[in-house]
C-alpha positions as CSV (number, residue, x, y, z in Angstrom):
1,X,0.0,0.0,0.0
2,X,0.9,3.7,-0.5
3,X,-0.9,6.0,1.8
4,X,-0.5,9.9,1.2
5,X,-1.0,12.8,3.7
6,X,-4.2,13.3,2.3
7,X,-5.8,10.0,3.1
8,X,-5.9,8.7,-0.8
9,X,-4.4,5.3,-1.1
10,X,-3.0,3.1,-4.0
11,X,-2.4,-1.1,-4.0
12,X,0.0,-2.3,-6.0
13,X,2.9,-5.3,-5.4
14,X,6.0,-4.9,-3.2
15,X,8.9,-3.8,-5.1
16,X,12.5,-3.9,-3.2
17,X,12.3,-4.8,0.8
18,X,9.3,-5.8,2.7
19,X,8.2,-3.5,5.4
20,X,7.0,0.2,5.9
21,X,9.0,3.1,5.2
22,X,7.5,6.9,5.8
23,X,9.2,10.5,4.0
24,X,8.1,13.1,1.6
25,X,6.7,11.6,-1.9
26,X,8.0,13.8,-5.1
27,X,8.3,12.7,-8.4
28,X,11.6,12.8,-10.9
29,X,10.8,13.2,-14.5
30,X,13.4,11.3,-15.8
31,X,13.9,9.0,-18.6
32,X,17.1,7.6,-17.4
33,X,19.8,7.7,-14.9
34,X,17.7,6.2,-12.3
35,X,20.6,4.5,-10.5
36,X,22.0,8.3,-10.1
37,X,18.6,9.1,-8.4
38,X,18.7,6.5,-6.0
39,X,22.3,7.3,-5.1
40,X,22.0,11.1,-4.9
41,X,22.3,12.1,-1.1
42,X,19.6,15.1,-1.9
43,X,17.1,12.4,-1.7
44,X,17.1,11.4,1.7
45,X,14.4,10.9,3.8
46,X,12.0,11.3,0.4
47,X,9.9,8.7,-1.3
48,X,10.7,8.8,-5.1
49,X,8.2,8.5,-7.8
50,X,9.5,7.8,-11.5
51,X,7.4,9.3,-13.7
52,X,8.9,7.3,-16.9
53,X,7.0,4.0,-16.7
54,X,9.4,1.5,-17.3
55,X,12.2,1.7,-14.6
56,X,14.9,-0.9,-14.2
57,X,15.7,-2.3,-18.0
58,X,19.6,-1.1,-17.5
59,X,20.1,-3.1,-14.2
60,X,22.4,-2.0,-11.9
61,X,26.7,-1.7,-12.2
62,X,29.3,-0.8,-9.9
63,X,30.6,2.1,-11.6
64,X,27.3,4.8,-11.7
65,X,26.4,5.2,-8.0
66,X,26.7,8.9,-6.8
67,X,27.4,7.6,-3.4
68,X,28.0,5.4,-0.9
69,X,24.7,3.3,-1.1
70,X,21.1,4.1,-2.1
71,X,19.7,7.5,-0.2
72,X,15.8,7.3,-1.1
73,X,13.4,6.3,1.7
74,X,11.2,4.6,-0.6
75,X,10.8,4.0,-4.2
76,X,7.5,4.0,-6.7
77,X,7.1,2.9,-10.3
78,X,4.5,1.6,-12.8
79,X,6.2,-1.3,-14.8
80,X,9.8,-2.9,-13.4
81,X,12.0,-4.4,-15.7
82,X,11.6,-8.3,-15.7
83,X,15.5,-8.8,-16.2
84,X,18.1,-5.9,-16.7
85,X,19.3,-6.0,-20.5
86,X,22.6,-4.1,-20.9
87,X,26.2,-5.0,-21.1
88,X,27.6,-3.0,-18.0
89,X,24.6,-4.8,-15.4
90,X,26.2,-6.4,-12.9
91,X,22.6,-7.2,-10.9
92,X,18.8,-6.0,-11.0
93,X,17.4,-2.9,-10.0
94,X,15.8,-4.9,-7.4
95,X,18.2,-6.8,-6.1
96,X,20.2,-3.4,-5.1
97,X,17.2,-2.0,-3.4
98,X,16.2,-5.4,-1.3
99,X,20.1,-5.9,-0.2
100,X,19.8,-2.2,0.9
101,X,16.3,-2.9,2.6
102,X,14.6,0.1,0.8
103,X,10.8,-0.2,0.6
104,X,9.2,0.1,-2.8
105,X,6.2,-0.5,-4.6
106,X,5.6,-0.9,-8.5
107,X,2.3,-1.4,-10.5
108,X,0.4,1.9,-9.4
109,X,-1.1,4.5,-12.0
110,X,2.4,6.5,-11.1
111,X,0.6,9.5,-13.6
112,X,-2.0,9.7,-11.2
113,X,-0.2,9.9,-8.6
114,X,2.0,12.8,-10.4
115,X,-0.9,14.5,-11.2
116,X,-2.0,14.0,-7.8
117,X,1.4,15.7,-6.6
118,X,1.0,18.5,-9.0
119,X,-2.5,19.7,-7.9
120,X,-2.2,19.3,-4.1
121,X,1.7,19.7,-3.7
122,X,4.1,17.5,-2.3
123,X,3.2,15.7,0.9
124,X,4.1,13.1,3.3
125,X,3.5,9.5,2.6
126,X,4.2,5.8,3.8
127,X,5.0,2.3,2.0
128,X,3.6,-0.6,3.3
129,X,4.2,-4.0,2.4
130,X,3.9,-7.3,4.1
131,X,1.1,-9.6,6.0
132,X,-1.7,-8.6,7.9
133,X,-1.6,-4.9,7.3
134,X,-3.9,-2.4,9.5
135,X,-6.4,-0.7,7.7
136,X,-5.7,2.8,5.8
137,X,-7.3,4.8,9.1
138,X,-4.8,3.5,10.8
139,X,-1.8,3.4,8.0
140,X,-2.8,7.6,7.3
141,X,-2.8,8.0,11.1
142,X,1.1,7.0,11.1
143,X,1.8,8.9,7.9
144,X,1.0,12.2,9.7
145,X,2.9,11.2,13.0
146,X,5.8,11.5,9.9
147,X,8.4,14.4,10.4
148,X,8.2,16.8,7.4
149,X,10.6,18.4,5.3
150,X,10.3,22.3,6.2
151,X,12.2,22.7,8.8
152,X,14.8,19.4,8.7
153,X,18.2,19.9,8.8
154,X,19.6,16.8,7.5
155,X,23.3,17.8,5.8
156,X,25.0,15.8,9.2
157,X,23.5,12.7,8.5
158,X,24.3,12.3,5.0
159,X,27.9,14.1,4.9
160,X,31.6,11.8,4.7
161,X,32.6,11.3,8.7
162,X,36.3,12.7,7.6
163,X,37.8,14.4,4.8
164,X,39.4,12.9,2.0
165,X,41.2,14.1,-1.3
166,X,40.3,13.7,-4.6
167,X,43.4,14.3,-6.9
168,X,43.5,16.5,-10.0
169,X,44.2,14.5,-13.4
170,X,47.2,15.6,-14.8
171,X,49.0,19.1,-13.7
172,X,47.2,20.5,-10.8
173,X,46.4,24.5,-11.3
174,X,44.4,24.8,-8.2
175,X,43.2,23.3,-5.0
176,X,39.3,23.3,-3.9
177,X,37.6,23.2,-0.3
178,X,34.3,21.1,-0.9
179,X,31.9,21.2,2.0
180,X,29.6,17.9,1.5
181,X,26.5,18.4,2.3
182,X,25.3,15.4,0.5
183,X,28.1,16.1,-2.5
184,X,27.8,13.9,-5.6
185,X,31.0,11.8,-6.8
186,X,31.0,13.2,-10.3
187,X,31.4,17.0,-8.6
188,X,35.3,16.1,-7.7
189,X,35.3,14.6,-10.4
190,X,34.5,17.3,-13.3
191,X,37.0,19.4,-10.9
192,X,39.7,17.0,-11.0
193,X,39.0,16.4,-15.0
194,X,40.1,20.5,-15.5
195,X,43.4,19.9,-13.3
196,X,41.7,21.0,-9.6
197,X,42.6,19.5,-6.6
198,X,40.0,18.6,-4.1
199,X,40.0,18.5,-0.6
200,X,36.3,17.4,0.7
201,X,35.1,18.3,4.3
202,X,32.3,17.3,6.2
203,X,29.5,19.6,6.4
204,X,30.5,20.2,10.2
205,X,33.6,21.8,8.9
206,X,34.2,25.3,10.4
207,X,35.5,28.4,8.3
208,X,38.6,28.1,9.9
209,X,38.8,24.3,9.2
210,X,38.4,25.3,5.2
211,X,40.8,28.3,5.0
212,X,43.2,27.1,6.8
213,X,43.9,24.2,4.0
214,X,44.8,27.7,2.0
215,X,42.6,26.7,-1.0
216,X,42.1,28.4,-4.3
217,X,38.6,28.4,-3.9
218,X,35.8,27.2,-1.7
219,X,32.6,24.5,-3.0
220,X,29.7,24.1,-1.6
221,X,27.6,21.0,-2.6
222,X,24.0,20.0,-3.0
223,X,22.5,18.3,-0.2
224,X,18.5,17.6,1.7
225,X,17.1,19.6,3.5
226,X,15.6,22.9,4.5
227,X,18.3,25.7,3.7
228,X,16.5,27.8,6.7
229,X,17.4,25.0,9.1
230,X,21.1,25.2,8.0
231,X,22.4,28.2,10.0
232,X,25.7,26.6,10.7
233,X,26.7,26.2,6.4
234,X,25.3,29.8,6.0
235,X,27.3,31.2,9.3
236,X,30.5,29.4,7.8
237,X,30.2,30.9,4.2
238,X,29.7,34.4,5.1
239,X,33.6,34.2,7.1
240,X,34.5,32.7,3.5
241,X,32.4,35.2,1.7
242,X,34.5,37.6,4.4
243,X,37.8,36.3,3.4
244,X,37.2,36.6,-0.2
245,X,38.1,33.2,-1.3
246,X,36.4,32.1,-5.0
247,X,33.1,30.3,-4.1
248,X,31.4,28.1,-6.3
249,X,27.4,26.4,-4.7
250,X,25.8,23.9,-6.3
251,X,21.9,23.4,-5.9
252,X,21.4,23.0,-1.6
253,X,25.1,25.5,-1.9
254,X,22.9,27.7,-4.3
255,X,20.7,28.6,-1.4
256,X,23.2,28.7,1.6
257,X,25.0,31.5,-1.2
258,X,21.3,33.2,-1.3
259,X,20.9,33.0,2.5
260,X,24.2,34.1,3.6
261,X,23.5,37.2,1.1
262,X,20.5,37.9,3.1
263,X,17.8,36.8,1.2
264,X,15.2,34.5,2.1
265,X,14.0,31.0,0.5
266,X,11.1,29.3,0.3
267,X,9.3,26.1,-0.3
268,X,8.4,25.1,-3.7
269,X,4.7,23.6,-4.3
270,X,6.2,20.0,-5.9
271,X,10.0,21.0,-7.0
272,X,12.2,20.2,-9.6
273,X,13.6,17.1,-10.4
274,X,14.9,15.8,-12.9
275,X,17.2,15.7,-16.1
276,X,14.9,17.6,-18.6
277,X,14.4,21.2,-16.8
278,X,14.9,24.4,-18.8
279,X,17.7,27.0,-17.8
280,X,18.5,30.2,-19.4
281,X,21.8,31.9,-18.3
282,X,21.5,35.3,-18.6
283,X,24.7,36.0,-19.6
284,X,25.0,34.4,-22.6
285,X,20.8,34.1,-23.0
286,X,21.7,30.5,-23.7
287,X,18.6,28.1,-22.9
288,X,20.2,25.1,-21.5
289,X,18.6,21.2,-21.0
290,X,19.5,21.1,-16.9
291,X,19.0,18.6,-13.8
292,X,17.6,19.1,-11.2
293,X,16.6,18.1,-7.8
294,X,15.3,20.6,-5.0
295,X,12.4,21.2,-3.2
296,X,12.9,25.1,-2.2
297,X,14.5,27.9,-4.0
298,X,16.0,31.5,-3.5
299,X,13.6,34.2,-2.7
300,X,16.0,37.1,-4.5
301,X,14.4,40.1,-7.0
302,X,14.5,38.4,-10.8
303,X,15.3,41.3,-12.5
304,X,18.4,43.9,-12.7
305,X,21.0,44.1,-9.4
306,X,20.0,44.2,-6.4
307,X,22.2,44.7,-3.1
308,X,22.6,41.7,-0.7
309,X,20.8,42.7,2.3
310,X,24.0,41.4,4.3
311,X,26.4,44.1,2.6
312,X,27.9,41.7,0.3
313,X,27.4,44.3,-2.7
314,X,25.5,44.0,-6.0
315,X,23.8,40.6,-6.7
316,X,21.9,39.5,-9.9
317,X,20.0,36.3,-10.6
318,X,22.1,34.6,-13.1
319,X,20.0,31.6,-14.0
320,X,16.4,31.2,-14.3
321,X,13.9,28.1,-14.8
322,X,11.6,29.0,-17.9
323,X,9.3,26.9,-17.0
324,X,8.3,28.7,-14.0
325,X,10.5,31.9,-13.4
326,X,12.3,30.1,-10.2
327,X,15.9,31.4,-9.4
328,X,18.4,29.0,-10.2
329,X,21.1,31.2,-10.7
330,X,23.2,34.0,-8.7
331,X,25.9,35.9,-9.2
332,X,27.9,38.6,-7.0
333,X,29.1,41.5,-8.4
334,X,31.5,42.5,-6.0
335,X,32.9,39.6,-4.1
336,X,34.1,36.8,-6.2
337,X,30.9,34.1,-5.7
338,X,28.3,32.7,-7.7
339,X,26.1,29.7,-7.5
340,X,23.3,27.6,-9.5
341,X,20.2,26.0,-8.6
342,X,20.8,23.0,-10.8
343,X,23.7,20.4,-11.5
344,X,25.9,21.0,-14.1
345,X,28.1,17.6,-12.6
346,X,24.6,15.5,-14.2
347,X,25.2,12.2,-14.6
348,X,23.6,10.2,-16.8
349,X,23.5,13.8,-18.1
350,X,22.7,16.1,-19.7
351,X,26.0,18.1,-20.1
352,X,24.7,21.4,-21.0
353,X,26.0,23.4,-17.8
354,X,29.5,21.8,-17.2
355,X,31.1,25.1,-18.6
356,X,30.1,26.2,-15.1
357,X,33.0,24.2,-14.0
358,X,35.6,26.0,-16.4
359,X,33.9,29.4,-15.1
360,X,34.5,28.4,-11.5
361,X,38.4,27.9,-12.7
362,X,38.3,31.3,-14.0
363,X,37.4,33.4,-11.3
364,X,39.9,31.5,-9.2
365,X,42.6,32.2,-11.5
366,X,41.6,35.8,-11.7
367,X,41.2,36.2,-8.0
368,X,45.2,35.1,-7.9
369,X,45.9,37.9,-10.2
């Protein structure tokens, strides 16, 4: 059974673990990459729905995870793959997610349920699966006893325990501080690809922890979470902001940028998420095929400069979603920082915002001049 907020129910047949499993239901839009979904630590504590009906025909490999295991709470699709069929599978889609004990369920009208999400918004939900299940009175009852997402602050529990180092390929031309909030391997990666070294923190890092490693420039990742429950990130980027060290956010670093400027964020309806989401970057006025995956965005003025209520200067929005006018894009004018709501590091893709990563490399380089 899945039992939403609301009291509406679907039946379908266990898919993944047996058991119950409780979070916030969104939906991803998706065609492919759903072994990067699973993996992404922005998920956590969220129940996925695929909205592409046929989910698992790839299987599984060693080589695509974005993490250390899989980070949804629960899982939803209309029609799983019988077998995998693809040359790089080294198991089923649903082998991964029972040895990992996530709960899932498949065979539900998943564009109803979208729909559904659309109209009414994102809510809290539960998966159910098993013998001799109470009745939905009682299943909605435990659904609402369910901690929501406004308010959670969740970067600890996903974030590495220690730092570690991620090597740049070839000569190295500059060293990086990443704070992981819930960081995605192919971030290091596309940094390490352009000759940057990366040192990655845990999101309990202090400022003092990250300058002190003398770094060229200073990352913030994506992560889950509500960015107004994250006071420590935005109290540690304003002493980088202070120090004017290079920063670079990506997606959950987009709005600790926005916050520690001194503007507010909010909670979208149902989010983005995705790998199909228009961008256009206002400084070339290049629309570009993004992905995405966030449930709030920055609360800053869309149009001209505007100054950052915290006296970091001018600020512009640099990036905005077409289809709905959302901020997914600042710049600042007079300290050397910018950020994106989106993820130009998109594996399985698309590709269309990994100059961001060259752009990044540039303001570091100037900054040394």
């Amino acid at each position: 059974m899945l039992v939403l907020e609301d009291g509406q129910t679907f039946e379908g047949r266990p898919y993944g673990a047996l058991g119950e499993t409780l979070g916030e239901i969104v939906f991803n839009t998706g065609m492919t990459g759903y072994q990067e979904t699973l993996t992404d630590p922005s998920y956590h504590r969220q129940i996925v729905v695929m909205t592409a009906p046929h989910i698992g025909n790839t299987g599984v490999n060693d080589e695509d995870d974005e993490s250390r295991r899989i980070w949804v709470a629960g899982y939803v699709v209309r029609d799983p793959a019988r077998r995998p069929s693809n040359w790089r599978a080294t198991r089923s889609l649903e082998e991964d997610l029972e040895a990992q004990g996530i709960v899932g369920i498949s065979g539900i009208d998943t564009r109803q349920l979208t729909r559904i999400l659309r109209t009414a918004g994102v809510m809290r939900a539960g998966i159910f699966s098993g013998e001799n299940l109470p009745g939905d009175d009682a299943l909605v009852a435990k659904v609402r006893e369910a901690a929501p997402m406004a308010g959670a602050h969740l970067a600890d529990e996903v974030s590495a325990d220690e730092a570690y180092e991620v090597p740049a390929v070839g000569e190295e031309v500059a060293h990086v501080v990443a704070v992981d909030l819930g960081i995605k391997a192919m971030t290091p990666a596309q940094m390490a690809e352009r000759g940057i070294r990366v040192t990655v923190v845990p999101a309990t890092a202090s400022a003092g922890d990250i300058l002190d490693r003398d770094p060229d420039g200073v990352f913030f990742s994506n992560g889950p979470g509500d960015p107004a429950a994250a006071e420590r990130a935005v109290a540690t980027l304003r002493e980088v902001l202070d120090a004017r060290v290079p920063f670079f956010g990506i997606c959950f670093g987009n709005q600790i940028l926005g916050r520690a400027l001194g503007y507010g964020t909010y909670k979208l309806q149902f989010g983005h998420r995705g790998i199909n989401q228009p961008v256009m970057d206002r400084t070339t006025g290049k629309v570009e095929i993004t992905a995405h995956n966030h449930g709030f965005a920055v609360d800053a003025p869309l149009e001209g400069e505007s100054a950052s209520p915290h006296g970091y200067g001018r600020v512009r929005v640099s990036h905005v979603c077409l289809n709905d006018d959302v901020v997914e894009g600042l710049e600042c004018l007079d300290v050397p920082a910018f950020s994106v709501q989106y993820h130009p590091e998109a594996a399985a893709g698309p590709h269309d915002a990994s100059y961001l990563f060259d752009r990044f490399l540039d303001l570091m380089k100037g900054a040394r001049q």
